[in-house]
C-alpha positions in Angstrom: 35.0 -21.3 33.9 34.4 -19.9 30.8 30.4 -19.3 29.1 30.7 -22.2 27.2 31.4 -24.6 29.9 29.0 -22.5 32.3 25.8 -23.1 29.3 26.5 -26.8 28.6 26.4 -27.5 32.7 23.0 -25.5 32.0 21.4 -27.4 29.8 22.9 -30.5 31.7 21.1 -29.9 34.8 18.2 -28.9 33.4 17.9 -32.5 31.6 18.7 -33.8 34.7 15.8 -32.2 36.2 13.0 -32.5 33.8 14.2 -36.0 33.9 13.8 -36.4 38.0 10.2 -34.6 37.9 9.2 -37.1 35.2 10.6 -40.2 36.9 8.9 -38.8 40.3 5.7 -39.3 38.8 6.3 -43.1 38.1 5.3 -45.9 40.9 5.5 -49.3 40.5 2.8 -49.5 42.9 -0.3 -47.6 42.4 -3.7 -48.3 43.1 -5.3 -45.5 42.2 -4.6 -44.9 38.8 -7.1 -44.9 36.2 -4.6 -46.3 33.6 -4.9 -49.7 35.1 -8.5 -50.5 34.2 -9.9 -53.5 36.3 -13.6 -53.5 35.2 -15.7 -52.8 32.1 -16.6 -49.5 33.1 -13.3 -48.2 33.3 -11.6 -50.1 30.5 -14.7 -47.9 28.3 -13.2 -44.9 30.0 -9.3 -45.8 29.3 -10.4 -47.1 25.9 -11.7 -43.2 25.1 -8.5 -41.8 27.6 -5.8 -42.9 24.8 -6.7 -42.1 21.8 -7.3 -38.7 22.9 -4.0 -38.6 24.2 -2.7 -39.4 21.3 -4.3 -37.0 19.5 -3.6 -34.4 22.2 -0.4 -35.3 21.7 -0.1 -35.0 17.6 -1.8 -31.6 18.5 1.1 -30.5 21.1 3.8 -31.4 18.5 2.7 -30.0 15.4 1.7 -26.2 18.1 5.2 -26.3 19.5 7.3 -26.8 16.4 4.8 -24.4 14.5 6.1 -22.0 17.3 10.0 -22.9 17.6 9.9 -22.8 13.8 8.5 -19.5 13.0 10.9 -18.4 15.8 13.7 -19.5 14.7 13.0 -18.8 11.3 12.0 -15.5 11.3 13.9 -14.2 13.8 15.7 -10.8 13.7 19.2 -10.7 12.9 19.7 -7.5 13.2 18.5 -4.2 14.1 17.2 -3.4 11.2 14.8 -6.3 11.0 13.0 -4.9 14.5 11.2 -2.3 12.0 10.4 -4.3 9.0 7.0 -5.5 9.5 6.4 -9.2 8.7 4.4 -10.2 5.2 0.6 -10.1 6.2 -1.2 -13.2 4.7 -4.9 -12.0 5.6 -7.3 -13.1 2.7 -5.4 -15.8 2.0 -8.6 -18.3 1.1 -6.5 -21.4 1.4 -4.5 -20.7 4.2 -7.8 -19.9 6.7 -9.7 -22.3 5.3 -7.0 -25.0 6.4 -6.5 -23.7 9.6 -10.1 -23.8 10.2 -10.8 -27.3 9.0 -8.0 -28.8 10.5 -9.6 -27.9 14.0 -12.3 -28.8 13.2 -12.0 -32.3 12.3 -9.7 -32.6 15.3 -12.7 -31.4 17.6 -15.2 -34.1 16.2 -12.3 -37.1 16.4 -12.4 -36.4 20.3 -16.3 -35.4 20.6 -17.7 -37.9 18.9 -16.1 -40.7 20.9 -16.5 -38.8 23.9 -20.1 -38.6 23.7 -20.7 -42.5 22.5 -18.5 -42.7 26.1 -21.0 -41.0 27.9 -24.0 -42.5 26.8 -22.3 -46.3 27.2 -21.4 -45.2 30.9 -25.1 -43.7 31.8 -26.6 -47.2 31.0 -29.0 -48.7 33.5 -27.5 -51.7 35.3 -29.2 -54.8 35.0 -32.1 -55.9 37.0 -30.4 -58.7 38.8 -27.1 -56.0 39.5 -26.6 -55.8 43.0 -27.9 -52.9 45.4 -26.3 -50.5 47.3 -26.5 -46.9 49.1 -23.7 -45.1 49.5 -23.5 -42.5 52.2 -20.5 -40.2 52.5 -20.4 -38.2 55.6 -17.0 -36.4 57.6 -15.0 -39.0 57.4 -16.0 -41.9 56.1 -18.4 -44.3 53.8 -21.4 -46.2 55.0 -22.8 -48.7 52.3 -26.4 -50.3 53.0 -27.4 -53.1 50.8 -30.9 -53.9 49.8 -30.4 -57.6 48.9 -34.3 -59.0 48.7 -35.1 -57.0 46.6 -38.0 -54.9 48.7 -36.1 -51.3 48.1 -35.3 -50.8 51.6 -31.9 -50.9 51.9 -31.7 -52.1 55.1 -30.7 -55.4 55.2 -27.0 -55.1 55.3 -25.3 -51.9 57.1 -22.0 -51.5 57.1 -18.7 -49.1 56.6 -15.7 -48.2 54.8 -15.2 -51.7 52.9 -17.8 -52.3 49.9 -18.0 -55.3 49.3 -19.0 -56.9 46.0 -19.6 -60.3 44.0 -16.7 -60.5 41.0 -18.0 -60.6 37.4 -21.1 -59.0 38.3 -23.0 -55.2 37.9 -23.4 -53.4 40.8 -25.1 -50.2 41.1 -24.3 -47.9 43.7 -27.1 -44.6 45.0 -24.6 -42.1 46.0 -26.0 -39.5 48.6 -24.2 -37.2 51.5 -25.3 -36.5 54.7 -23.5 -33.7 54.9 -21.2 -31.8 52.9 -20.2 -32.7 49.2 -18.3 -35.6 48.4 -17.3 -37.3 45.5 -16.8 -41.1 45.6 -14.2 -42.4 43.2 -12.7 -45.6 42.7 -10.8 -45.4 39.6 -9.7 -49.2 38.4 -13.9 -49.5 38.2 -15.5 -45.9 36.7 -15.1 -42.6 36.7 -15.8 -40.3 40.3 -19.4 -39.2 41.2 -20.0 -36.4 43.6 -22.1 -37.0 46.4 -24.7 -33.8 47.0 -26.6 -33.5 50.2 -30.6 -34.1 49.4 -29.9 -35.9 46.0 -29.1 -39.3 44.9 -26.3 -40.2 41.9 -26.2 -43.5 40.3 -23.1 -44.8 39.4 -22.2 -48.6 38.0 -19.2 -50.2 39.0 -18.1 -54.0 37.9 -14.7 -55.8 38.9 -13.4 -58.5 36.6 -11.7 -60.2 39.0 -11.6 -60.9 42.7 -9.2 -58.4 44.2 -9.2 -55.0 46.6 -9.8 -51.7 44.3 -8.6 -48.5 46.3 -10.2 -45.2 46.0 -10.5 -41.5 47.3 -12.6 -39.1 48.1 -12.3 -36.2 45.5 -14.0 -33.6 46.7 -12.6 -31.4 49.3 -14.9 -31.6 52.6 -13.2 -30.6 55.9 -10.1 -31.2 57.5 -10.1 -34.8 57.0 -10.7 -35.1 53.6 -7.2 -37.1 52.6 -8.1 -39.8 55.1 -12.0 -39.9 53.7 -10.3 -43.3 51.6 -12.5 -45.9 49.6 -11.9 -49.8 49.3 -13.7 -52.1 46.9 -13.1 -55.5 47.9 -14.6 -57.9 44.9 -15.0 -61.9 46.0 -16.1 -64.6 44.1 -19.4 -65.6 43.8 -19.3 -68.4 46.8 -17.6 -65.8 48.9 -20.2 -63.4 48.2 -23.0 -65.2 49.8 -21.1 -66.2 52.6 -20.7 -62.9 53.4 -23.8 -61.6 52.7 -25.1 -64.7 55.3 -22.2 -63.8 57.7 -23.0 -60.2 57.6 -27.0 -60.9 58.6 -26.6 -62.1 61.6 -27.2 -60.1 65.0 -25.0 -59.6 67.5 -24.4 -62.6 69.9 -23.6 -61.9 73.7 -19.5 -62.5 74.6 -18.7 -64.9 77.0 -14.9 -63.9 78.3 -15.2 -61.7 81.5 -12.9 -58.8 79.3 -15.2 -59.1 77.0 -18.0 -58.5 78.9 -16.7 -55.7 80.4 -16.1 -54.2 77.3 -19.6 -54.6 76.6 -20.8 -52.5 79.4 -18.4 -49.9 78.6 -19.4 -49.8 75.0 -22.9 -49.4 75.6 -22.2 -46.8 78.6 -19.8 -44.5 76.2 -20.7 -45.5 72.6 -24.1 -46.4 72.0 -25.2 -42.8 71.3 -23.7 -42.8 67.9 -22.9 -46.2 67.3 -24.9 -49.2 66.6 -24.7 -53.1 67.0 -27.8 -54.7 65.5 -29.4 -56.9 68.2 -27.0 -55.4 70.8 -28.7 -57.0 74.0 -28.7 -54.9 77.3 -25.3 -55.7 79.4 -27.1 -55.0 82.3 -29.4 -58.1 82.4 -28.5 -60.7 84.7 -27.0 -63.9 82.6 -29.1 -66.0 84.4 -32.0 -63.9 83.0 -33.8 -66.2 80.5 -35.2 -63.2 78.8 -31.3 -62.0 78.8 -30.6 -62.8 74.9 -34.1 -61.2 74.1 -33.9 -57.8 75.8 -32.7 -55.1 73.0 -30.8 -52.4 74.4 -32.2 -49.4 74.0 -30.3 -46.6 72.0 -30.8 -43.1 72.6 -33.5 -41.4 70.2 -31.1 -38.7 69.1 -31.2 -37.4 66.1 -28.7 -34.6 63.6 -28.9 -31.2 65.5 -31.1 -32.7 68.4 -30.1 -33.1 72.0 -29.1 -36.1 73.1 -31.6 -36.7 76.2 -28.8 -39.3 77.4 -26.0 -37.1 77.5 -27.2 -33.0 77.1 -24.5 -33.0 74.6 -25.4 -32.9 70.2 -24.9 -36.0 68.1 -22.6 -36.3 65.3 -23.6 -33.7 62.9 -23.9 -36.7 60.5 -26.6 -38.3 62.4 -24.1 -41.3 62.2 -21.8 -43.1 63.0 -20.1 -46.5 61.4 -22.8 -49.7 62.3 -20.3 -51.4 64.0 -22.1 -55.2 63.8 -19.4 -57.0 62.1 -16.5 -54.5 62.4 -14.2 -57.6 62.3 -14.9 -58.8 59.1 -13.8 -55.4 57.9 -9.8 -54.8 56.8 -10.1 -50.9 57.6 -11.1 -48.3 60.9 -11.6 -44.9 61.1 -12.7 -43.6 57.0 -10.0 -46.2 56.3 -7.1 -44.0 57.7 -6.0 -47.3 59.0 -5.6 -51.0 58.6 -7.5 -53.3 61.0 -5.3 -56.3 60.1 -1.4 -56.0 59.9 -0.5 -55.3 56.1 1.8 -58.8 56.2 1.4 -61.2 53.5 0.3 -64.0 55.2 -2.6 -62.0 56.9 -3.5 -60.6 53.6 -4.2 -63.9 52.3 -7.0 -64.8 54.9 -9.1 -62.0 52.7 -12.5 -61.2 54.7 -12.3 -63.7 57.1 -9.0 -62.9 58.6 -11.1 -62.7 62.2 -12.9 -65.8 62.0 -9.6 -67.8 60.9 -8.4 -69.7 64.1 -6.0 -67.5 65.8 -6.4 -64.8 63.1 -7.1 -62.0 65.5 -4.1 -63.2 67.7 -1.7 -63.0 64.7 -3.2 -60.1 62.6 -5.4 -57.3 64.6 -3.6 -53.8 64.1 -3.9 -53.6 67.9 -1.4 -50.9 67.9 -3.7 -48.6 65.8 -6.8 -49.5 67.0 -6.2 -49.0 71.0 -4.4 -45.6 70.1 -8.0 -44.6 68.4 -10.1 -45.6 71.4 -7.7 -43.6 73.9 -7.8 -40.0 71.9 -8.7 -40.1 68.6 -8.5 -36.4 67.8 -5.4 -35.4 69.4 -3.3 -38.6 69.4 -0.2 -38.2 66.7 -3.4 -35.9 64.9 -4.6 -39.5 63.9 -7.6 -37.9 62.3 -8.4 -33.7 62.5 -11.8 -32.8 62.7 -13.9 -30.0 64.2 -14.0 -32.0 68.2 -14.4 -28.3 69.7 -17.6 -27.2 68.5 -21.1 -28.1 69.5 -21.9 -29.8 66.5 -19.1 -32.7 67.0 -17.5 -33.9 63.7 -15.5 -37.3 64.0 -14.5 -39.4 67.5 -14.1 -37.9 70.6 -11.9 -38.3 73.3 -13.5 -40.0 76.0 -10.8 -40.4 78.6 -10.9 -43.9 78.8 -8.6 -45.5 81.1 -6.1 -47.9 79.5 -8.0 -50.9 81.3 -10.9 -49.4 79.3 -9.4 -49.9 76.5 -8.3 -53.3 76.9 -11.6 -54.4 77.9 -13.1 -52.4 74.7 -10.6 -53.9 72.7 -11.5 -57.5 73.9 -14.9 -56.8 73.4 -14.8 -55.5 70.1 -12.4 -58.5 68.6 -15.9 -60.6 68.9 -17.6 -58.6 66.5 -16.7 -60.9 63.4 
């Protein structure tokens, strides 16, 4: 094989592979890109993202050829041309004046939007926009609404879905209870970092009903890829049946599975969980005052003892309200589905679990009983620090695998 045949396989193979990096970074699917803008917010962003581009790219062009031309050009020839020392054109007044306008004038045509971007993005949401708190924690989201109005947001708890009215402003108070995080859900705004003992506002509005995926961006532990975000926007109508759905208090179960589940729960997982209204399994059934008597939870608190069990709480202080978990589509930071990610299923939306014989045909059982038997160890569904005093994520509990079941029935009730 001679050098000529030897360079053009060279170059061919080196197209071939500047082509298969480019290609690997198209998908046909992909949720989280910010080039697909699906709200007003980030259509501003996008609308300031191209243009720069564009001039980013003029900018590329004209540097490189500049380059490959006075390369090519003045090359040396021969050895000779190694000691000749190149024409100087210092002093020239034209020549530096140009190549200090021209940068110039490409500096304002990308600050000047860039800054009208910033302030249109800092607005304040309207007065009617809906409320919510965001919490980010090791590993996972917690949003609590404040939907009368009294700044308490307290009135809605709930986990890794946000939920959201289409068409309308919502502003979001981003804290951490921890680390930092950032919160990012890209078809709606730009990221916004979550910082322990401060709060970041942050707008988001969906045009359409739909579910907007997003990330945490901020590296936090050992479970930050599977810290994931979902928006899920409804229509108006849906809205408020949520919001009514997601009001009401826990109701006792009725199936003797369930019941035992119920027992177990508040046995092994009331110290970090909650169910608002959870009633006492212990009471007799035929106890009148049975619906009425609150269970108690343990008064544990971040870094304190937990008088029930000796051991520390989550170092969040938290764990997901658990009150409707059913009406959710994700577990565990959103690491996994709750429903089975088939079609039909997909098209029950929020009330998959309340659809007759929607938890039959749907629940990711699979999933979800592998999470109750050993979180942290199990096929490494979800790393965290389990070893140390200050417990980070879901423990094992060594739950025997009629446990489970019983858990599992009791748990499919929350809707």
């Amino acid at each position: 094989m001679n050098g000529r045949v030897r360079a053009r396989i060279a170059k061919v193979s080196a197209l071939a592979f500047a082509v298969a990096v480019f290609a690997s970074g198209c998908a046909k699917d992909a949720p989280q890109t910010t080039l697909k803008p699906k709200g007003p917010k980030a259509a501003t962003i996008n609308n300031l993202i191209n243009p720069v581009f564009g001039i980013a790219g003029i900018v590329f062009v004209f540097i490189l050829g500049g380059a490959l031309f006075v390369a090519i050009k003045f090359r040396a020839r021969d050895e000779d041309d190694y000691d000749e020392f190149p024409a100087q054109i210092h002093g020239h007044f034209k020549a530096e004046i140009t190549w200090t306008i021209i940068p110039l004038l490409v500096l304002l045509g990308v600050a000047v939007p860039t800054v009208t971007t910033i302030l249109d993005l800092a607005k304040k949401p309207p007065a009617n926009a809906v409320q919510v708190e965001v919490y980010g924690q090791q590993w996972w989201w917690e949003y609590r609404y404040d939907t009368n109005g009294d700044g308490k947001y307290d009135d809605i708890v709930t986990a890794n879905d946000l939920v959201i009215p289409a068409d309308r402003e919502i502003s979001l108070h981003i804290r951490s209870r921890d680390v930092i995080h950032s919160w990012w859900a890209p078809a709606l705004n730009g990221k916004k970092d979550a910082v322990p003992g401060r709060i970041h506002p942050l707008s988001i509005r969906a045009d359409k009903p739909g579910e907007y995926i997003g990330q945490c961006t901020e590296f936090c532990g050992l479970s930050h890829a599977e810290m994931r975000i979902k928006v899920v926007a409804l229509s108006s109508g849906g809205y408020e049946s949520w919001v009514k759905a997601q009001q009401k208090d826990f109701v006792n179960p009725t199936d003797p599975m369930a019941q035992a589940g119920w027992s177990a729960f508040a046995g092994q997982c009331t110290s970090c969980h909650r169910i608002n209204g959870l009633t006492d399994p212990s009471s007799s059934p035929d106890d009148p005052a049975a619906a009425t008597k609150t269970f108690t939870y343990p008064a544990s608190e971040a870094g304190k003892e937990n008088p029930q069990s000796g051991a520390k709480n989550q170092v969040s202080g938290a764990a997901p309200n658990l009150t409707h978990l059913m009406s959710r589509t994700m577990f565990a930071g959103g690491k996994f589905n709750l429903r089975k990610k088939t079609a039909a299923c997909t098209k029950l939306g929020e009330d998959w679990a309340s659809t007759p014989n929607g938890i039959e045909k749907c629940l990711n059982r699979k999933d979800l009983e592998a999470w109750l038997r050993n979180a942290p160890l199990e096929k490494a569904m979800k790393p965290g620090d389990v070893m140390s005093s200050s417990s980070r994520g879901m423990p094992n509990f060594n739950l025997t695998e009629v446990q489970i079941d019983q858990l599992v029935s009791f748990l499919i009730t929350l809707k």
